[in-house]
C-alpha positions in Angstrom: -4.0 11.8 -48.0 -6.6 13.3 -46.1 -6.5 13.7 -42.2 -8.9 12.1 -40.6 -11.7 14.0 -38.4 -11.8 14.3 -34.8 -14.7 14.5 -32.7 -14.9 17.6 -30.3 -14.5 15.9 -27.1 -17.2 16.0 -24.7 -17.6 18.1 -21.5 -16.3 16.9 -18.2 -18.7 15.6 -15.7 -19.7 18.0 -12.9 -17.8 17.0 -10.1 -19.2 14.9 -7.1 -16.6 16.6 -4.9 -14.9 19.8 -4.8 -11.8 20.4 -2.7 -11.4 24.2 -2.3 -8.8 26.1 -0.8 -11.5 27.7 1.8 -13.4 24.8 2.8 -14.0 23.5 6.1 -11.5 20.9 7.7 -14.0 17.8 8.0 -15.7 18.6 4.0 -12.0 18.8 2.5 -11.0 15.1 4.2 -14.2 13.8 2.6 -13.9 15.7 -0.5 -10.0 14.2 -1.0 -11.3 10.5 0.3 -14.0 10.8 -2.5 -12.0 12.0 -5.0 -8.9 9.5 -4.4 -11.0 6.6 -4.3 -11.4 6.7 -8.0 -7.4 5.8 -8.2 -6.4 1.9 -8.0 -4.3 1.0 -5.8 -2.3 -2.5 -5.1 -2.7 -3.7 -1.7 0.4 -4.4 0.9 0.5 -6.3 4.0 3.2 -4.1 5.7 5.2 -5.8 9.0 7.2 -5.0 11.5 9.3 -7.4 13.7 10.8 -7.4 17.1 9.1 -5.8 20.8 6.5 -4.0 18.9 6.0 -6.2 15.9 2.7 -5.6 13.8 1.3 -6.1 10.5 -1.0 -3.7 8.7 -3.1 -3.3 5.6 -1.9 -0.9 3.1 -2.1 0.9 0.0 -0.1 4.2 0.5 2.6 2.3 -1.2 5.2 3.1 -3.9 8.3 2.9 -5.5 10.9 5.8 -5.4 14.5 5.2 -7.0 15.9 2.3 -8.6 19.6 3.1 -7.6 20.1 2.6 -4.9 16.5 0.8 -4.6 14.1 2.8 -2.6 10.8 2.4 -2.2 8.3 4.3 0.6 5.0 3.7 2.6 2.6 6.7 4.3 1.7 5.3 8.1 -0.6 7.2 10.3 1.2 8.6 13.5 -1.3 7.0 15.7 -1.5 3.4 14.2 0.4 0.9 15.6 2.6 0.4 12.7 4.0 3.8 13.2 6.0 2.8 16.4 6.7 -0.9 15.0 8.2 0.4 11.8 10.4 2.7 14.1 10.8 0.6 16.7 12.5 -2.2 14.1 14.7 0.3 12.0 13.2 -1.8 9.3 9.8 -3.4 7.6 8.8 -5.7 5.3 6.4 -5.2 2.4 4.1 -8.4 0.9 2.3 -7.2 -2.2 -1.3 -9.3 -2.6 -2.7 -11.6 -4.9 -6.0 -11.5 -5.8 -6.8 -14.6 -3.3 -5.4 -12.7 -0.5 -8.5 -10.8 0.0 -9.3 -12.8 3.7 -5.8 -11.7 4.4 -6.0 -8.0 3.4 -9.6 -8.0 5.4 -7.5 -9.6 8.5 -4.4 -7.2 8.8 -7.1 -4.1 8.1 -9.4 -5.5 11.1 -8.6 -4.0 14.7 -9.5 -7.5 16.3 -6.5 -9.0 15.5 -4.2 -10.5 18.7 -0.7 -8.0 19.4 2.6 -8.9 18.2 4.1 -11.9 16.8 0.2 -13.9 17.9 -1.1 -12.2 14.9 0.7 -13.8 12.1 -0.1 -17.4 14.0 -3.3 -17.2 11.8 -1.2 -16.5 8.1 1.4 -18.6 6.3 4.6 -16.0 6.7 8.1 -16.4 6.6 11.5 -14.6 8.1 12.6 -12.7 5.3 16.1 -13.5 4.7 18.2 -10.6 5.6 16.0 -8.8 8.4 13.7 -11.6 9.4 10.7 -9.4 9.2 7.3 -11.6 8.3 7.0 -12.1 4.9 3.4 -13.7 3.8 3.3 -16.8 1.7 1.6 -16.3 -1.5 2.0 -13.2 -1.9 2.8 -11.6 -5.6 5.9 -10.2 -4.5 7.7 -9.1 -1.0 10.3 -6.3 0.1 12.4 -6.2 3.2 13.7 -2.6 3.3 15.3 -0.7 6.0 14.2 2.3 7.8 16.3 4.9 5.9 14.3 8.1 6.2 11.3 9.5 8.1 9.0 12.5 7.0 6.2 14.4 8.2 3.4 14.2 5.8 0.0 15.9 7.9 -1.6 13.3 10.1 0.8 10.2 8.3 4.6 9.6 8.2 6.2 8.7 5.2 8.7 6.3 5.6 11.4 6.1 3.0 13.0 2.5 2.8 16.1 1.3 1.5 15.5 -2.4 -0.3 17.7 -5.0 1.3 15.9 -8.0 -0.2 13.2 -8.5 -2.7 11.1 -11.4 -4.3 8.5 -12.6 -5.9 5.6 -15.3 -6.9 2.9 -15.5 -9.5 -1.0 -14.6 -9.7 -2.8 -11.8 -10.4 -3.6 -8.3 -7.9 -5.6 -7.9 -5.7 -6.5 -4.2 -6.0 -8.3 -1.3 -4.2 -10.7 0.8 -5.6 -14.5 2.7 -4.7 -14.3 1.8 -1.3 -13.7 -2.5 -2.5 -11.5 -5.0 -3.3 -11.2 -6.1 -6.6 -9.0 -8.6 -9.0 -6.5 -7.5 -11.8 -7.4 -8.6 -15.0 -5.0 -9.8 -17.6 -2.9 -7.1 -19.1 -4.4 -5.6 -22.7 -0.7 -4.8 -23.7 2.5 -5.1 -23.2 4.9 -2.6 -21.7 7.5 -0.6 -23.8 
């Protein structure tokens, strides 16, 4: 049996971006925002409920332990979500289809009513065990509570504890370059 014969592989592209240790403040932001727009992301609708409530756009969004269930979301300190999520003690987390594009585009846009008035425009319900908003067609939806709070540079990363959890059917919608695009079907399966 004869092993079969690899091709050297070829060089790496040049990068677009560098992110050095010395570089300016402003250059380094682009440099990272270049560089991690190449990495797909799902996209969240995350709410908050009660005097502050609020729903924003996400995609700094991830899974953490599955016992107990965790999962955690990065916030800007001076986005409104910030002081809803700790306001509330609690969010929810609606994970969207690849028809939810308008309603990605709606919780990203700054033109939005305040409070409770925004989510008269979306299908939502309470979630069961908080009563956060929970959007209707969505792929799949968390309620969590507020367990932890860290300081992550200009964001906050929450750390949630999963009280309730859900979900529906469809395909993503996903985040990637800068645009919204749809998940394909799977290739393969998963081990």
């Amino acid at each position: 049996m004869t092993a079969a014969r690899r091709e050297p592989a070829a060089a790496p592209a040049q990068p677009v971006a560098r992110l050095r240790p010395d570089q300016d403040p402003e250059s380094a932001k682009l440099a990272l925002r270049d560089v991690m727009s190449h990495f797909a992301t799902g996209i969240t609708v995350l709410t908050a409920r009660g005097e502050r409530a609020h729903g924003m756009t996400a995609n700094a969004f991830t899974s953490v332990s599955l016992d107990p269930p965790m999962v955690l979301c990065c916030v800007a300190r001076t986005a409104r979500m910030h002081e809803a999520i700790l306001g509330a003690r609690n969010f929810g987390v609606s994970v969207l289809c690849a028809e939810q594009e308008s309603v990605a585009r709606y919780f990203a846009s700054r033109e939005r009513p305040a409070g409770m008035a925004q989510f008269e425009r979306v299908d939502w319900f309470p979630g069961r065990h908080t009563g956060v908003p929970l959007l209707v067609g969505s792929l799949a939806w968390l309620e969590c509570d507020l367990t932890e709070v860290y300081e992550g540079g200009d964001h906050s990363i929450f750390l949630g504890t999963v009280r309730g959890a859900g979900r529906g059917g469809g395909q993503a919608l996903l985040f990637l370059g800068g645009g919204f695009h749809r998940h394909g079907h799977p290739t393969a399966r998963s081990a």
